[in-house]
C-alpha positions in Angstrom: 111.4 98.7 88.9 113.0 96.8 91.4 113.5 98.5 94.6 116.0 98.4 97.7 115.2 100.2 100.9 118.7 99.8 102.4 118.6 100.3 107.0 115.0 101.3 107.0 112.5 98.9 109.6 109.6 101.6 109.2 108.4 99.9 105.9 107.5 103.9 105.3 109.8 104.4 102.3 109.0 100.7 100.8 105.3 100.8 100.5 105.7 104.1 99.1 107.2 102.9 96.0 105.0 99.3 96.5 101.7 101.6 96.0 103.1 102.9 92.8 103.5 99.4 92.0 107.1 98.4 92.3 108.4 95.5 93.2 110.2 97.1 96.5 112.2 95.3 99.4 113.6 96.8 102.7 116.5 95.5 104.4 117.5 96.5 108.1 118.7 93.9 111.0 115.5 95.4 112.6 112.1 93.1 112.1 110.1 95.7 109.9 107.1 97.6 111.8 104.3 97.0 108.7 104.2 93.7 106.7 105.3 93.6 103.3 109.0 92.8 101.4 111.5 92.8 104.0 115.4 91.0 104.6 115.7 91.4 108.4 119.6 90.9 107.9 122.7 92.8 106.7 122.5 94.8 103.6 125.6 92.5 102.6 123.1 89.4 102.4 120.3 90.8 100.9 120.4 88.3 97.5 121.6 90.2 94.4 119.3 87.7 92.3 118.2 90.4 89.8 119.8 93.3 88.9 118.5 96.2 91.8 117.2 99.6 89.7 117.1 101.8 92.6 118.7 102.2 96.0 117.2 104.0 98.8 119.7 103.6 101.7 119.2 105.4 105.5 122.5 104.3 106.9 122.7 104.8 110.7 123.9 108.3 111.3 125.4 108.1 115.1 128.8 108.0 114.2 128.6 110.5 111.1 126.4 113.4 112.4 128.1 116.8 113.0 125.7 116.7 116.3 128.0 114.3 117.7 131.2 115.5 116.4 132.5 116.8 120.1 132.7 112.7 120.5 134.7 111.9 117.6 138.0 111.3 119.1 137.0 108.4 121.4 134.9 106.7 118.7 137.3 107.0 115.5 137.1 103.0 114.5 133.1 103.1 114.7 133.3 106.7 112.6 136.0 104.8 109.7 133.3 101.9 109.8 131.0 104.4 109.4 132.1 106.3 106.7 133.3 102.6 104.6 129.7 101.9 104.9 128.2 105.1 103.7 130.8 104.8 100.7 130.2 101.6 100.1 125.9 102.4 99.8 126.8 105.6 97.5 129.1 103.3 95.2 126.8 100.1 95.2 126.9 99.0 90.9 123.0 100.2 91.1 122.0 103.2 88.5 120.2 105.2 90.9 121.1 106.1 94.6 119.7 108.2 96.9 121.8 107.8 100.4 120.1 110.3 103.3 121.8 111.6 106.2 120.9 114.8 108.6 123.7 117.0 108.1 127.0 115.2 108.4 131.0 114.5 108.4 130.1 113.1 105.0 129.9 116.8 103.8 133.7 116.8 104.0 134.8 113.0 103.7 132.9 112.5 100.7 131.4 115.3 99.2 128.7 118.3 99.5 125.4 116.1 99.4 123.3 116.9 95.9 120.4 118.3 97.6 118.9 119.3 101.5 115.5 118.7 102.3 113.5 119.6 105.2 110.1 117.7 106.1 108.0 120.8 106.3 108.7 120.9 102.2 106.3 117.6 102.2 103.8 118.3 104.3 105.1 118.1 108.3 105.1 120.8 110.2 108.3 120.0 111.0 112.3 121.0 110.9 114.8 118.4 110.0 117.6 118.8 107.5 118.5 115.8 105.4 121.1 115.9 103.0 120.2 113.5 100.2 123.7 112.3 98.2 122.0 111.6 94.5 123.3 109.1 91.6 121.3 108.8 88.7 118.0 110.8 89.9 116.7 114.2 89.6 116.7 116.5 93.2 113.0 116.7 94.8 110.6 119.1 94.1 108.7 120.2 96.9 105.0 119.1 97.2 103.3 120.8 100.0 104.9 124.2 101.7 103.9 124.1 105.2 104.1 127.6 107.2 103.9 126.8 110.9 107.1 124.9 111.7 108.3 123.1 114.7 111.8 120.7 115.5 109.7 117.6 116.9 112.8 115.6 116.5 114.6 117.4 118.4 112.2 117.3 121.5 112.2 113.6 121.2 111.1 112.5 125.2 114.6 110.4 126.3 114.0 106.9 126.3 114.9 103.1 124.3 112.8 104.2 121.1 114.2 107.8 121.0 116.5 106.9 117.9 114.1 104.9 116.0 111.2 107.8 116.3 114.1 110.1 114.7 114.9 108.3 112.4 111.4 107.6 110.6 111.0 108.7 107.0 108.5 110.7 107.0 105.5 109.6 104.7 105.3 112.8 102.4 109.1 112.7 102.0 109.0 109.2 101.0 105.4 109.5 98.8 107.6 112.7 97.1 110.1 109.9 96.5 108.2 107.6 94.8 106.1 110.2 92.8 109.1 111.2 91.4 111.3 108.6 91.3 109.4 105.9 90.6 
């Protein structure tokens, strides 16, 4: 299958579903952290040249989390351009979508998301809702319970890389992906 990773620089997701043997590309205006398939520009220029199968798309969350909702009023253009760009990843002319956000305004713009997943469902020790909005593919089955739980994320040390370390996919949550998916 042919493969988008829309906004992720990690590479996490996209040599998930490379390993499986898919012919997958990421896109972010980030360089991406490992080698491999990447379009370091806007998802708007990645080339259309053969028909996409699947769309994984992380779009940046700042203005759309209910975290930050105590904001809203003095950032209501960057939340519409938000929310046009979360709409226009969910109705890209692709047959399967996955768009993943933490728990959002989206809930109420758009719709309830199809499924929420937490990382300690795939093997982190972690807590960390993510709603993923589905088109096309099955909800994720859990692969590995794990008991002892923790909100890393949320503990994130202050600092220029905060964001980016939050927003990681973690790589059970993206091997779950292309086990299943793929």
């Amino acid at each position: 299958m042919k493969i988008l990773i829309a906004c992720e620089f990690s590479g996490i997701c996209r040599e998930a579903f490379a390993a499986k043997g898919h012919d997958a590309r990421s896109c972010d205006l980030l360089q991406t952290e490992q080698p491999g398939n990447h379009y370091q520009c806007r998802i708007q220029e990645v080339p259309k040249k053969g028909q996409w199968d699947m769309m994984i798309a992380h779009p940046p969350c700042t203005h759309l989390v209910v975290s930050g909702a105590r904001w809203s009023k003095e950032k209501q253009q960057e939340q519409k351009e938000a929310i046009d760009f979360f709409m226009a990843l969910v109705n890209a002319p692709i047959p399967k979508i996955c768009v993943e956000n933490p728990i959002s305004i989206m809930s109420t713009v758009y719709r309830k998301p199809d499924q929420i997943i937490q990382p300690w469902m795939f093997g982190h020790g972690e807590t960390k809702a993510t709603c993923l909005w589905l088109k096309g593919l099955p909800k994720l089955i859990p692969t590995e319970i794990v008991e002892e739980r923790k909100p890393r994320v949320h503990y994130e040390s202050p600092g220029p890389n905060r964001w980016k370390n939050r927003s990681r996919t973690l790589t059970g949550i993206a091997n779950a992906m292309a086990e299943q998916w793929g």
